[in-house]
C-alpha positions as CSV (number, residue, x, y, z in Angstrom):
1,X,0.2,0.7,-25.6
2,X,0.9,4.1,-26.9
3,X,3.9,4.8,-24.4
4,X,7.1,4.2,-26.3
5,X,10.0,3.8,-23.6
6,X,12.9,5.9,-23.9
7,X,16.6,3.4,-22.9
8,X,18.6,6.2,-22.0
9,X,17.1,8.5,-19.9
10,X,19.5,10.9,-20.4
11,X,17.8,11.4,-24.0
12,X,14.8,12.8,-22.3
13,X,16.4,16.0,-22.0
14,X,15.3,16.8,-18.4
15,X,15.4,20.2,-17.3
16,X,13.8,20.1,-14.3
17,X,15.5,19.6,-10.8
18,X,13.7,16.0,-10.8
19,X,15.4,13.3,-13.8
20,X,13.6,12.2,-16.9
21,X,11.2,15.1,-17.0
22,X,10.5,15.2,-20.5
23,X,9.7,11.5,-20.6
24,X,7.2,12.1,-17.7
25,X,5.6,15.2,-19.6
26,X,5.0,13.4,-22.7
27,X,3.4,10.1,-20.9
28,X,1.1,12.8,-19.1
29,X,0.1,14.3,-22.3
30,X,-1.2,11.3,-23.4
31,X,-2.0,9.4,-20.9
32,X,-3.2,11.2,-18.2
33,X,-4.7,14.5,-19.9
34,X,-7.5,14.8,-17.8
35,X,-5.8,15.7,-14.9
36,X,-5.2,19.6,-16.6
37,X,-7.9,19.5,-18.1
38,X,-10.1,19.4,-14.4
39,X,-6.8,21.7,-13.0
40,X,-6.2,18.4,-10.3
41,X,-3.0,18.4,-8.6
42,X,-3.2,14.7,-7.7
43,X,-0.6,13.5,-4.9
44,X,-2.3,10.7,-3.3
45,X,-0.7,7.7,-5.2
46,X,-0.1,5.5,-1.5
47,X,-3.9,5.2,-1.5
48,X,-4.8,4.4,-5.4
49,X,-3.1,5.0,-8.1
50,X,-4.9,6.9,-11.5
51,X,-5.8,4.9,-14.5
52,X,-3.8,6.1,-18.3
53,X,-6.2,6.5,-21.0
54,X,-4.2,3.8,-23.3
55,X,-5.9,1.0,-20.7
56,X,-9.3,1.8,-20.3
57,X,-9.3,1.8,-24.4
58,X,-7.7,-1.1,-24.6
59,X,-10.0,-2.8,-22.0
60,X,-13.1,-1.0,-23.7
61,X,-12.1,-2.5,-27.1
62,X,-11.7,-5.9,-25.9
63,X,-15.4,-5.6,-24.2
64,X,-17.0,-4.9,-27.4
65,X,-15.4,-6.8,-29.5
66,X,-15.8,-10.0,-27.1
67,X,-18.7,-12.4,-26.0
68,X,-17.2,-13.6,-22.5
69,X,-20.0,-15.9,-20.4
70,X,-19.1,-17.5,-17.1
71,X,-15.8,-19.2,-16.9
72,X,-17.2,-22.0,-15.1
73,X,-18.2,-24.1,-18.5
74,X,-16.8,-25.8,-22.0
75,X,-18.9,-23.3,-24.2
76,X,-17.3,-21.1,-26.5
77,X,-17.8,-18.0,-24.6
78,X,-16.5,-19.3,-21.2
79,X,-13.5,-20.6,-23.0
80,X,-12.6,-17.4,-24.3
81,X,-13.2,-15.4,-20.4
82,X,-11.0,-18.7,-19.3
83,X,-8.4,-18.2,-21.6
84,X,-8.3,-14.3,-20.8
85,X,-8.2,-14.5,-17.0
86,X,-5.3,-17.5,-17.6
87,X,-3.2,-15.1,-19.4
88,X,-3.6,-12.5,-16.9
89,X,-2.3,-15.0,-14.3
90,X,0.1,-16.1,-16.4
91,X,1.5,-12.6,-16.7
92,X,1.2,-11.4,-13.2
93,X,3.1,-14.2,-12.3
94,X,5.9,-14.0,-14.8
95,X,5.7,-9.9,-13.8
96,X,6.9,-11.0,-10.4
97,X,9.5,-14.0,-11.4
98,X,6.9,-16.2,-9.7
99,X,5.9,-18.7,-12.0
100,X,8.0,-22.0,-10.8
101,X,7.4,-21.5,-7.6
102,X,3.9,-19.5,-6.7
103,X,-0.3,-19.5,-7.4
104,X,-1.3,-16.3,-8.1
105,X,-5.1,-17.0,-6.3
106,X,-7.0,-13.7,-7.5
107,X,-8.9,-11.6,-4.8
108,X,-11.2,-8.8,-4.7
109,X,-7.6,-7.1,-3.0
110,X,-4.6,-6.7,-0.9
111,X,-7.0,-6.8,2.3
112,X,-8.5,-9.9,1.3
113,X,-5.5,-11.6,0.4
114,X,-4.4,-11.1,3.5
115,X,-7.8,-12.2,5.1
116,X,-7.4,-15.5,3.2
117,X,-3.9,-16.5,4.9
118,X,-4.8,-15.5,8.5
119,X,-8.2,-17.2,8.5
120,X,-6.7,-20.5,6.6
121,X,-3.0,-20.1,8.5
122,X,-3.1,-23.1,11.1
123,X,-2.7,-20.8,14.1
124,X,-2.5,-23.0,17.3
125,X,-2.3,-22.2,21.1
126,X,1.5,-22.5,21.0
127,X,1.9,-20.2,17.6
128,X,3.3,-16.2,17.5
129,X,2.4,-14.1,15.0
130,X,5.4,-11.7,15.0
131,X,4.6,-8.0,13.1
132,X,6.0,-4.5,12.8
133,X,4.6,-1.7,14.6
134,X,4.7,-0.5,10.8
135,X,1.6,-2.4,9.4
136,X,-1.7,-1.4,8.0
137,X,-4.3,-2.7,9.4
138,X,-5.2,-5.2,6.7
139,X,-2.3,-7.1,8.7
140,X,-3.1,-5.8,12.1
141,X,-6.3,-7.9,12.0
142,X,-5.0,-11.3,11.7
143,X,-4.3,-10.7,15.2
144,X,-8.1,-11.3,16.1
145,X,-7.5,-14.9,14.2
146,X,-4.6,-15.5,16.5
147,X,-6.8,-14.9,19.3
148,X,-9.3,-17.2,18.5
149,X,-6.7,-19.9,18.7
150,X,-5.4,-18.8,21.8
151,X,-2.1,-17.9,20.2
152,X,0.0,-14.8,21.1
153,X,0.4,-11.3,19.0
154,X,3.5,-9.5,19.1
155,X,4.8,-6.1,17.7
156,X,8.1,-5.5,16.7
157,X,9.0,-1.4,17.7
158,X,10.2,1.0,14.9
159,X,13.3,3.5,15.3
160,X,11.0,6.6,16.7
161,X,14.1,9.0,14.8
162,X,13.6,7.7,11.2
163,X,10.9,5.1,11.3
164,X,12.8,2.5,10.1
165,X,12.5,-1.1,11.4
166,X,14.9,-1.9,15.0
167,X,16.8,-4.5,13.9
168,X,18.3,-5.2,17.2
169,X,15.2,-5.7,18.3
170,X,13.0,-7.7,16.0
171,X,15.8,-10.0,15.8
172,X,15.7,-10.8,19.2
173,X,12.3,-11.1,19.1
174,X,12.6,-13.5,16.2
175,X,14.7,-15.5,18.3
176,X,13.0,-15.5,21.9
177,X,9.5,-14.6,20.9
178,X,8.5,-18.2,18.4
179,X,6.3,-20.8,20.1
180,X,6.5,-24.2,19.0
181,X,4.7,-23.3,16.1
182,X,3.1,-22.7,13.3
183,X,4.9,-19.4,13.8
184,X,3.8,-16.3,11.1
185,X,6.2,-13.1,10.7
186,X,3.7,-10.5,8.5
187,X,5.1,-6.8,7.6
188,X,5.3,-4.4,4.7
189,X,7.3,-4.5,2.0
190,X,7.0,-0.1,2.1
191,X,5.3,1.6,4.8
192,X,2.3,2.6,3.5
193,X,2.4,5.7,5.7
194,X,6.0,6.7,5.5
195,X,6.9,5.1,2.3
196,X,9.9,3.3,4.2
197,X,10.9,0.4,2.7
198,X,12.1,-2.5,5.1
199,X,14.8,-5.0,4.3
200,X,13.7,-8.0,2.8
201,X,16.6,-9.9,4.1
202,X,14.3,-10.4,6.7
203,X,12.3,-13.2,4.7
204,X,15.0,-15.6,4.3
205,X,16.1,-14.7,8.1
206,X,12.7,-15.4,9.6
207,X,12.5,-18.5,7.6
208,X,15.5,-19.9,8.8
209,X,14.5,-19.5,12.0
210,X,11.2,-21.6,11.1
211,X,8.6,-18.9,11.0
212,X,6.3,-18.8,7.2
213,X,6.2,-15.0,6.0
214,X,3.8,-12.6,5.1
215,X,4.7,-9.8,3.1
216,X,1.9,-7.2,2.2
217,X,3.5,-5.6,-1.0
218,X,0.4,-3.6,-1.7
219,X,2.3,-0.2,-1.2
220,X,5.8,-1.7,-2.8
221,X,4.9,-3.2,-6.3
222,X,3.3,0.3,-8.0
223,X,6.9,1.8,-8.2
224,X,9.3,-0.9,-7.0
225,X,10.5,-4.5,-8.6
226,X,9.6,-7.7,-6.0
227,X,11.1,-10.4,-7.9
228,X,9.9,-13.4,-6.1
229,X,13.1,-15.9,-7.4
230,X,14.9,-13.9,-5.2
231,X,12.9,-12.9,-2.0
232,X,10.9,-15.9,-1.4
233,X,7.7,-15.3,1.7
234,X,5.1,-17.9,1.5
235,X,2.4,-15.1,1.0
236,X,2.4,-12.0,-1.2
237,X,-0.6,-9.6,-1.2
238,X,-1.3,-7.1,-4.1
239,X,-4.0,-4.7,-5.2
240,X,-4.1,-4.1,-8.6
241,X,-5.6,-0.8,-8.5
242,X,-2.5,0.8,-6.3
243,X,0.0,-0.2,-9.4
244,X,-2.5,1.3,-12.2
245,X,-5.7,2.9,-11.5
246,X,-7.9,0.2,-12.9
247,X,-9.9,-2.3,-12.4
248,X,-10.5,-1.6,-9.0
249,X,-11.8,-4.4,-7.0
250,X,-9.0,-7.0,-7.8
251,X,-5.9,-7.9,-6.1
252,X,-4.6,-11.4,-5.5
253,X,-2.4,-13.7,-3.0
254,X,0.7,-14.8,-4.2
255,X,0.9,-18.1,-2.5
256,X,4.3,-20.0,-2.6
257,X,3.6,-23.7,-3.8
258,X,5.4,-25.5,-0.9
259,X,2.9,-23.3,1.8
260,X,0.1,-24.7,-0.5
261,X,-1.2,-27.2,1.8
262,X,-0.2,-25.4,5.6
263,X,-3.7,-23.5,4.2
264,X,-6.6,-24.7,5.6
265,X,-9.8,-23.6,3.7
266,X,-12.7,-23.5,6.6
267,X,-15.4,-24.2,4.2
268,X,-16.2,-24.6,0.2
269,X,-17.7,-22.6,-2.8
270,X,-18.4,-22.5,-6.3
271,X,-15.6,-23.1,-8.2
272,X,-13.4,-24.2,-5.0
273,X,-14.4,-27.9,-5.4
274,X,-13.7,-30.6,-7.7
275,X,-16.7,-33.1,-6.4
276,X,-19.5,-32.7,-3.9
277,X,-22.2,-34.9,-2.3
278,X,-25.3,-34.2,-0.8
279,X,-26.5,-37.4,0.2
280,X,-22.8,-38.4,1.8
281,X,-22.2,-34.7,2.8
282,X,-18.7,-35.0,1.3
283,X,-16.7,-33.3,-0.9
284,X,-12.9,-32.6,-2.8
285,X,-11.3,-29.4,-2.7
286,X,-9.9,-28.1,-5.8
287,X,-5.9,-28.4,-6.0
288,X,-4.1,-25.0,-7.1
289,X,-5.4,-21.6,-7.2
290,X,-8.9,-22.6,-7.8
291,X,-9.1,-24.0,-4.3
292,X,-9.1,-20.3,-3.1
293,X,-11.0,-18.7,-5.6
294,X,-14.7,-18.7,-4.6
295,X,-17.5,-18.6,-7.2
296,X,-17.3,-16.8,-10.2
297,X,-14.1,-14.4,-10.6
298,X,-14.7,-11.2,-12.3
299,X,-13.7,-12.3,-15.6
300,X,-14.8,-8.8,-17.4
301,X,-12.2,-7.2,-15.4
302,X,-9.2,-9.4,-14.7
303,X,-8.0,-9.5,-18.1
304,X,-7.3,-5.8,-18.2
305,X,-4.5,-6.7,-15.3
306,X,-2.4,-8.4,-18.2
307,X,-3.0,-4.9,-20.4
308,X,-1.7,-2.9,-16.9
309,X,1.4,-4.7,-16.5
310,X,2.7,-4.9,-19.6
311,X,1.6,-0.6,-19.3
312,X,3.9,-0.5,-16.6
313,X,6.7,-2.7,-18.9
314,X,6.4,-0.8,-21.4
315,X,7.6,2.3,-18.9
316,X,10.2,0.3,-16.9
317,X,9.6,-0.1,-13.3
318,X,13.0,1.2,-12.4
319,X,13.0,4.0,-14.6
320,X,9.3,4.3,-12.1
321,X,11.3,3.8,-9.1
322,X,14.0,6.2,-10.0
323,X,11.8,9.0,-11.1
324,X,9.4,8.5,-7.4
325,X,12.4,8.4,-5.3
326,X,13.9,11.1,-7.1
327,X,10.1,13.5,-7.1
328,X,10.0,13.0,-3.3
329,X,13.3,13.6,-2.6
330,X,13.0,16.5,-4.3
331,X,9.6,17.7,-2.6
332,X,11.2,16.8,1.0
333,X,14.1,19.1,0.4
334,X,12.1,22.0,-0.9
335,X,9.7,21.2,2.5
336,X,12.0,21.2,5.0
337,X,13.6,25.0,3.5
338,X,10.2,26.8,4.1
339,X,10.6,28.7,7.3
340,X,8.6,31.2,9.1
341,X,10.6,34.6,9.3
342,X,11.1,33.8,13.1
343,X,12.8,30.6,11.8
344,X,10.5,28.2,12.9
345,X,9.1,25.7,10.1
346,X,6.0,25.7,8.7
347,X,6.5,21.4,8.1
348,X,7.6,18.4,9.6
349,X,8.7,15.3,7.9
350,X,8.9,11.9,9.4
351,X,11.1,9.2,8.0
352,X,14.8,9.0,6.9
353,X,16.2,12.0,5.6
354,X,17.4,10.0,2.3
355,X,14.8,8.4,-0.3
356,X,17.7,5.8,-0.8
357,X,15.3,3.1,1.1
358,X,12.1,5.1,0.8
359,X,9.3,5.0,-1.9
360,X,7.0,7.8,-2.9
361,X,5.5,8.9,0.2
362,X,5.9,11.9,2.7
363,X,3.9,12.0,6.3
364,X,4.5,15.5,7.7
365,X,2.7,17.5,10.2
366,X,1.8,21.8,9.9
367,X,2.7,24.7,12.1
368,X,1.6,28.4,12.2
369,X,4.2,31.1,13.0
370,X,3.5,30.4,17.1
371,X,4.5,26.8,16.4
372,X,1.0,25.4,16.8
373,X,-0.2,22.3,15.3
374,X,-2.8,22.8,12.4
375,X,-5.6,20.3,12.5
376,X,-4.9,17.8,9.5
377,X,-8.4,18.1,8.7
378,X,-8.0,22.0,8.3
379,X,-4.4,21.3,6.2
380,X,-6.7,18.6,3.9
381,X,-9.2,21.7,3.3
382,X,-7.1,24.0,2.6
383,X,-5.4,21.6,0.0
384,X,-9.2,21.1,-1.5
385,X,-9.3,24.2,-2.1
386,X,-7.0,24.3,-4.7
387,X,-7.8,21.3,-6.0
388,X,-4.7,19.4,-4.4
389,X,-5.4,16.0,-3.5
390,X,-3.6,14.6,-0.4
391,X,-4.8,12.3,2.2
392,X,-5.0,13.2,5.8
393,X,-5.6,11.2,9.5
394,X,-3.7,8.0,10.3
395,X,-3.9,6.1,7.2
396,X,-4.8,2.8,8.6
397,X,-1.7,2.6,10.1
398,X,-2.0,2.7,14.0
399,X,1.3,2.0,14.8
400,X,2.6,4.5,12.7
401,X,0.5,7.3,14.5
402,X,1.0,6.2,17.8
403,X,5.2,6.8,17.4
404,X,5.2,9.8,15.7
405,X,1.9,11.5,17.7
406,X,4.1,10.4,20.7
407,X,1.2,8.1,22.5
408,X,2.6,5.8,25.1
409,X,1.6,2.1,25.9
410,X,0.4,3.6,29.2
411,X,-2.2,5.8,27.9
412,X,-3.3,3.6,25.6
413,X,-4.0,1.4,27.9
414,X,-5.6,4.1,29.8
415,X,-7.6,5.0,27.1
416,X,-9.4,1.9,26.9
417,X,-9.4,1.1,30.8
418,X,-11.8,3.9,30.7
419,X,-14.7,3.2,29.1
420,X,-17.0,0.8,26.7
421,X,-16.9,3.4,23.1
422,X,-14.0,4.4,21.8
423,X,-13.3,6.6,18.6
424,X,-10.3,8.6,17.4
425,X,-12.0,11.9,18.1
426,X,-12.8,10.8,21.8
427,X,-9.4,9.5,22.1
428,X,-7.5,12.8,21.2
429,X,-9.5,14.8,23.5
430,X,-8.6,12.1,26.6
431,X,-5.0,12.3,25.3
432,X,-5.6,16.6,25.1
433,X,-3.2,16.2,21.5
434,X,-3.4,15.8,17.9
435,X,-3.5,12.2,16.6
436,X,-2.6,11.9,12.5
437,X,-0.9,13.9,10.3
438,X,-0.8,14.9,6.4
439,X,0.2,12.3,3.5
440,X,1.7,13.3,0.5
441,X,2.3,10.6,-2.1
442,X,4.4,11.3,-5.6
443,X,3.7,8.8,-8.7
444,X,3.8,7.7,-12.6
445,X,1.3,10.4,-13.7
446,X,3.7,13.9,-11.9
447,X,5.4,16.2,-13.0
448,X,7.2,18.9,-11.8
449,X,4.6,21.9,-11.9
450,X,2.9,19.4,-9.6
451,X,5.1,19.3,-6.9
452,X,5.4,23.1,-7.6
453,X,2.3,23.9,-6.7
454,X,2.2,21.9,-3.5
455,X,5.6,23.2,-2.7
456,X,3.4,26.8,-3.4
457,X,0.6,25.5,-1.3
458,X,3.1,24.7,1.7
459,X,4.7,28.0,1.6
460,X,1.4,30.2,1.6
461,X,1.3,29.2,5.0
462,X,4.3,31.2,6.3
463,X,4.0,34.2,8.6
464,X,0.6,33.1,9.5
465,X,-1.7,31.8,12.5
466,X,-4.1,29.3,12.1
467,X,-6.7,31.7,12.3
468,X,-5.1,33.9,9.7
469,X,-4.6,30.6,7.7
470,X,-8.0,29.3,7.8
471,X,-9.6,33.1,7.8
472,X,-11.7,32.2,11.1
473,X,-11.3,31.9,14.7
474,X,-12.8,28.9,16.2
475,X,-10.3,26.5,15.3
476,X,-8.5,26.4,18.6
477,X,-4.8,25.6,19.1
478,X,-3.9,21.6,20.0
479,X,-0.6,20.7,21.1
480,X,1.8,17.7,20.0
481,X,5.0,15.9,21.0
């Protein structure tokens, strides 16, 4: 890799108000150039994270130089795509202290790691699967599995001041809300929305209280160390992608050895079984990882996982950490100081005030000089514009949305009392307010005249109406909680 790590980051000479600056300037040089060179302000890291130039050459060079065939043989060319994906596994789970104890079964992603447990989890009538209101809805859906088994579906409620988790609450739910089992507590590792990140003390509390854990990491492991010989779930989910831009289209389940066989795999595949019959219409399931891994895994790609990780190793995933936490602290300060002369802001952030126990990620919500609530679409084009990437709308994340857009369980239920077809536009107008808000997400490849310009971007907005704003009248005024 051509990133040389720095030990003291005090050597970087930082000038800026965010740490390490000089570090962070010379990695985007050469390893994310082509973000100048299209102008891109990219702050969308939460939904996928942007590939440096030192991994798709080293991928592209391995490619040509290689003759990989189908890893399901003995010949020479599926031994060498065999060996490859083996030492990816082999390195994502030493990257996550997981090797005595965990599979690493690779996926196509986070989402169908997380479809894997809930339709092989041995959900009965008598089971609860126990999750935050603070999921996305990768997790949400293994609800619909719990369903089907006549099991019951609970939520666990967030603080509404600072999104984080109620721990009054969920352990009392913990307590009271387990049927006789098997029993399944699922929830994020970071928010995906807020960039919160929940205690994951939880694990060892849940399983002491019998329940098997779920923890969706996808939005934790770009910029923070899960070391799994400490925190221990039964089921990890990843996307590769969200920790370094490439290959999309592979993720895995990290599945903890001794919750190997509470899986039950529904049917079999290519590559999932170790003997089949026709004529008896019988047939072995594969032990290990292979058991879960159906047909032909994408051996071109996966070895490039072993080239990202050892990218991000090279960096320092605290030295990440520090310098995300740090970026967004820095960007929610700045935020909350730009004020409309009358003194009314122009943003709103959700979330802790500190980024002690927060990621990269701000959710935050626009107002014109009257105090009305800018569509998030409208924010989104504005941003485009200038060629500022952010993400808009609800992020997956329901639960989120419904807390800080102020939606209660009554209208909800309303909502969908009320008729057959149901959408998110249809919905805000029977509410009459603005569901979904505006996502800003910090990462490896910013520096500081990035969150300048968005800070720039923000503050263009003061003084003005929406109409000024957008240079048009139709957009009409929607209120909000």
């Amino acid at each position: 890799m051509s990133v040389q790590p720095i030990t003291d980051p005090k050597a970087a000479g930082a000038a800026s108000p965010v740490t390490d600056e000089a570090f962070f300037e010379a990695l985007r040089r050469s390893e994310y150039a082509n973000l100048d060179a299209g102008g891109h302000t990219y702050l969308d890291f939460t939904g996928g994270n942007l590939n440096p130039r030192s991994l798709i050459e080293a991928h592209q060079n391995m490619l040509l130089e290689s003759v990989l065939g189908n890893p399901h043989s003995t010949n020479p060319t599926s031994q060498l795509a065999t060996q490859l994906v083996e030492e990816a596994r082999a390195k994502i789970l030493s990257f996550f202290n997981a090797a005595a104890d965990y599979y690493c079964v690779f996926t196509t992603n986070a989402t169908a790691a997380l479809k894997l447990v809930g339709e092989s989890y041995p959900f009965t009538a008598s089971s609860t699967l126990l999750m935050l209101s603070d999921n996305h809805n990768s997790v949400n859906g293994i609800r619909e599995f719990v369903k089907r088994r006549a099991g019951r579906t609970l939520y666990a409620p967030l603080n509404v001041e600072d999104l984080q988790i109620n721990e009054e609450k969920l352990a009392k739910l913990l307590e009271d809300g387990r049927g006789e089992g098997p029993n399944l507590f699922a929830f994020p590792a970071q928010s995906n929305v807020s960039g919160v990140q929940h205690p994951l003390e939880w694990i060892a509390r849940a399983q002491a209280l019998g329940y098997d854990v779920l923890l969706d990491g996808a939005a934790f492991v770009p910029t923070s160390r899960l070391d799994l010989s400490v925190w221990k779930p039964e089921f990890v989910s990843v996307s590769f992608y969200k920790m370094f831009g490439f290959p999309t289209g592979i993720g895995c389940l990290l599945l903890k050895k001794s919750a190997f066989t509470k899986l039950s795999k529904s049917w079999f595949a290519g590559g999932t079984v170790t003997l089949v019959s026709v004529a008896e219409q019988k047939q072995h399931l594969a032990d290990g990882h292979e058991r879960f891994e159906d047909g032909t895994l994408n051996y071109n790609m996966i070895p490039s996982v072993k080239n990202g990780l050892e990218y991000l190793e090279t960096i320092g995933m605290e030295r990440i950490s520090a310098r995300v936490k740090a970026m967004a602290g820095w960007l929610a300060q700045q935020l909350r100081e730009i004020r409309h002369d009358n003194g009314k802001p122009v943003v709103r952030l959700f979330g802790p005030e500190t980024f002690e126990n927060r990621g990269g990620s701000l959710v935050l919500t626009f107002f014109d000089r009257d105090g009305k609530l800018y569509p998030f679409q409208e924010v989104e084009g504005l941003a485009n514009e200038r060629k500022i990437s952010i993400r808009s709308g609800c992020f997956c994340n329901p639960g989120i949305d419904e807390i800080n857009s102020c939606v209660s369980t009554e209208e909800i239920a309303r909502y969908f009392a009320s008729r057959d077809r149901h959408s998110l536009p249809d919905m805000v107008k029977f509410l009459g307010r603005m569901r979904g808000a505006t996502r800003v997400s910090v990462g490896i490849a910013n520096v500081q005249k990035d969150l300048d310009t968005f800070v720039d971007f923000v503050a263009s907005l003061k003084n003005k109406t929406i109409a000024e704003a957008l240079r048009r009248n139709e957009i009409k005024a929607i209120s909000h909680c």
